[in-house]
C-alpha positions in Angstrom: 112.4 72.3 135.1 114.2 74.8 133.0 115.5 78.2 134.2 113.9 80.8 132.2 115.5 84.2 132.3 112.5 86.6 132.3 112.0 90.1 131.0 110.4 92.5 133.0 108.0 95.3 131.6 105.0 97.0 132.3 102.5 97.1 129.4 100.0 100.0 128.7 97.1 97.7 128.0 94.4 100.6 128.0 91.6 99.5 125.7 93.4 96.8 124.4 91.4 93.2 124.1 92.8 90.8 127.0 90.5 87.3 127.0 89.9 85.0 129.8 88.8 81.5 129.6 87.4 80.7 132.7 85.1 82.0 135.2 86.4 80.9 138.4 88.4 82.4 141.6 91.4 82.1 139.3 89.9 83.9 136.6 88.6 86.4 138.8 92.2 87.3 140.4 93.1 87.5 136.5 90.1 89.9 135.5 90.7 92.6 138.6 94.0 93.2 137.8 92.7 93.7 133.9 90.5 96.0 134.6 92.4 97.9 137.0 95.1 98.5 133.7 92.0 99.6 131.6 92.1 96.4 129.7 89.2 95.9 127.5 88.2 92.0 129.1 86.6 89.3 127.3 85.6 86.0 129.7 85.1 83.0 127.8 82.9 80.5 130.4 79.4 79.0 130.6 79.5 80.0 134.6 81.3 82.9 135.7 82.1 84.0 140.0 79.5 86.4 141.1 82.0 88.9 141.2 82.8 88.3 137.1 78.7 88.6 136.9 79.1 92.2 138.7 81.7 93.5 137.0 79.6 92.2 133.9 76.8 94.0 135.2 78.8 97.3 135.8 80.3 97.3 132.1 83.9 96.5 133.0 84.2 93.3 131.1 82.3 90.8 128.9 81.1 87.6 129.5 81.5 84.9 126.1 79.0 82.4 127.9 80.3 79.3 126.2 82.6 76.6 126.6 85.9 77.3 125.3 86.3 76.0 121.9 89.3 76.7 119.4 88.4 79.0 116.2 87.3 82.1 118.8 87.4 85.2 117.4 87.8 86.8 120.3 91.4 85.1 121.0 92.4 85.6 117.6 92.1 89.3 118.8 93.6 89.6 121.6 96.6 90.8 122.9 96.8 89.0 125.9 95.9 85.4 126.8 94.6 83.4 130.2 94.1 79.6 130.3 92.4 80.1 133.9 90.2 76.9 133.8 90.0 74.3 136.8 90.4 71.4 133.8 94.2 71.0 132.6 93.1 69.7 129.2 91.4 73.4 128.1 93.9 75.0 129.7 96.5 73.3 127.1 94.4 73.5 124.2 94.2 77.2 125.2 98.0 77.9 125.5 98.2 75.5 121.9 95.9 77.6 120.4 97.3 81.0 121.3 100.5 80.1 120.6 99.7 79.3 117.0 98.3 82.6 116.7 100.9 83.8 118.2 99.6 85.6 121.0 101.4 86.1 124.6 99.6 82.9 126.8 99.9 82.2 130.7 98.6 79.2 131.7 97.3 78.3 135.7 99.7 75.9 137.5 101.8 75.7 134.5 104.5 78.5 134.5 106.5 76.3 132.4 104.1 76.2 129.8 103.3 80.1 129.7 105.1 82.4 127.5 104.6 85.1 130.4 103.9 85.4 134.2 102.1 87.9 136.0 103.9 89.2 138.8 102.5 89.8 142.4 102.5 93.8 142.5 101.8 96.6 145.0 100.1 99.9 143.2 100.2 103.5 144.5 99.2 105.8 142.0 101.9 106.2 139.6 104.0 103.8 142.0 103.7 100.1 140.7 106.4 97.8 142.3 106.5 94.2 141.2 107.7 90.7 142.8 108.5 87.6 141.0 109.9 85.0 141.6 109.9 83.2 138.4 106.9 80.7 139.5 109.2 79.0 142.0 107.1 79.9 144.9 103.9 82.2 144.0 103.2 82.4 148.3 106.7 84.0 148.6 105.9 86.2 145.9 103.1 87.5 148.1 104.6 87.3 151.3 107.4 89.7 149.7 104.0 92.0 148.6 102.7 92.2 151.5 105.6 93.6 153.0 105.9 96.1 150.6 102.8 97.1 151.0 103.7 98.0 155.2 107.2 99.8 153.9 105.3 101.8 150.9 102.1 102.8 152.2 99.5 104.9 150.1 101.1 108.1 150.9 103.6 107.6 148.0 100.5 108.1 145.9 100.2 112.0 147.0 103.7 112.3 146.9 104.5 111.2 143.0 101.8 113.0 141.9 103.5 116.2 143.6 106.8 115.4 142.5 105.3 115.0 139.2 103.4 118.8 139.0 106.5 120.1 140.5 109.4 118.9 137.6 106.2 120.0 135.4 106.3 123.3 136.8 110.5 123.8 136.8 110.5 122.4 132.7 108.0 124.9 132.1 109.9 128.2 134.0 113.4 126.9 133.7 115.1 126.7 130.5 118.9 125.5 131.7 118.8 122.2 131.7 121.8 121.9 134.4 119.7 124.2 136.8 116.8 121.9 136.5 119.1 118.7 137.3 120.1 120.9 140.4 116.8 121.3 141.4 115.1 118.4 141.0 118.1 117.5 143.1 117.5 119.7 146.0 113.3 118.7 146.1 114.6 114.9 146.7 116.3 116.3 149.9 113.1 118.0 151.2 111.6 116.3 153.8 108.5 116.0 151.6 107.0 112.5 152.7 107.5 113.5 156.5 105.1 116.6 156.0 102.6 114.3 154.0 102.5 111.4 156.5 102.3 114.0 159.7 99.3 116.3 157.8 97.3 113.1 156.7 94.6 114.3 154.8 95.0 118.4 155.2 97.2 119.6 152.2 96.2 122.9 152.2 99.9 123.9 152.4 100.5 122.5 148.8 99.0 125.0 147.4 101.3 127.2 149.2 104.5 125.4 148.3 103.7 125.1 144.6 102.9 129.4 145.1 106.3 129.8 146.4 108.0 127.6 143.7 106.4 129.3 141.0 107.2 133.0 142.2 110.7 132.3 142.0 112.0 129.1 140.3 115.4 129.0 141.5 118.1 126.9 143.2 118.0 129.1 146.2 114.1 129.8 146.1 114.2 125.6 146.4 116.8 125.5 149.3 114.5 128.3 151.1 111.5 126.0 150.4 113.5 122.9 152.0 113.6 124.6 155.3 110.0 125.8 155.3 109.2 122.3 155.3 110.9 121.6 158.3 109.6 124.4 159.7 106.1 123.5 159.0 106.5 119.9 160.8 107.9 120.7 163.5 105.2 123.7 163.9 102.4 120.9 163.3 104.2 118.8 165.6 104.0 121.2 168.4 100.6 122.0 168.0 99.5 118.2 167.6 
């Protein structure tokens, strides 16, 4: 088998039409993921897993309930293509047909055949981290997930979209550009994901922090705020 050297990107596939042929467990690992990006899904199958038939029935994808057959409109399109059949033969009149068209195709079992893999990934809010590796071992690709998922729990969802309202809030009230670099700077130091992790779900003192950042957006304010944190774990810590 050939080495292929992969490129890695993430695709905003919001509303964009993504077809499935086949209806099985396969298919149904394919169609989560789908969804989950706000893909608009198309499955192409006679017989579809219950869970295809309640996703169905909750409007997050459609069902095509046919067997495959080439001339689909619905392929022609798409953006994305999955040959996720238990029968080899579709599957490679699938990949034959979308790459006529011209359309991006991954084919089950057959990463050799697929103009793209989809990589094992670990999703916290804003935080998407992704494992390949290549289709030489899909297992080790998960086993390598599921790590990940132990080291970067779902606390890094709460603290991105934090980080992310607070370099909001120091573009919007800080027009130096160097000054902002320095204190985006001093935030990474704070021990931010310490005080998230020890006040599970109380953040009341968010609020708070954001108050004292927007009185007085400055280098020293942020310093200042740095050592409230600390003060405010170990205070919880003694009280716990």
């Amino acid at each position: 088998m050939t080495n292929i050297d992969y490129y890695p990107v993430h695709v905003n596939l919001k509303n964009k039409p993504c077809v499935i042929v086949g209806g099985g467990r396969v298919a149904e690992r394919k169609a989560g993921s789908l969804i989950e990006a706000g893909a608009a899904v198309t499955v192409i199958s006679p017989d579809c897993s219950p869970q295809i038939e309640n996703w169905m029935q909750q409007g997050a994808l459609t069902i095509l309930r046919e067997l495959y057959g080439a001339g689909t409109r619905e392929i022609e399109q798409s953006i994305l293509v999955f040959a996720a059949t238990d029968n080899p033969k579709i599957n490679e009149a699938v990949r034959l047909e979308a790459e006529t068209l011209g359309k991006l195709v991954t084919v089950a079992d057959n990463t050799s055949g697929s103009s793209f893999i989809v990589p094992a990934t670990v999703r916290r809010g804003k935080l998407l981290i992704s494992v390949s590796t290549g289709g030489a071992s899909p297992t080790i690709a998960r086993k390598i997930k599921q790590e990940l998922e132990q080291v970067y729990g779902f606390e890094y969802e709460t603290y991105l979209d934090l980080v992310q309202e607070l370099r909001l809030l120091i573009q919007a009230q800080v027009e130096d550009i160097e000054v902002r670099l320095q204190m985006l700077r001093v935030m990474l130091d704070w021990e931010l994901m310490s005080l998230i992790r020890s006040s599970g779900t109380d953040t009341y003192w968010k609020q708070e922090l954001i108050d004292r950042l927007s009185a007085e957006p400055t280098i020293a304010r942020m310093k200042q705020i740095g050592l409230w944190i600390q003060q405010y774990i170990k205070e919880g810590e003694t009280y716990a």
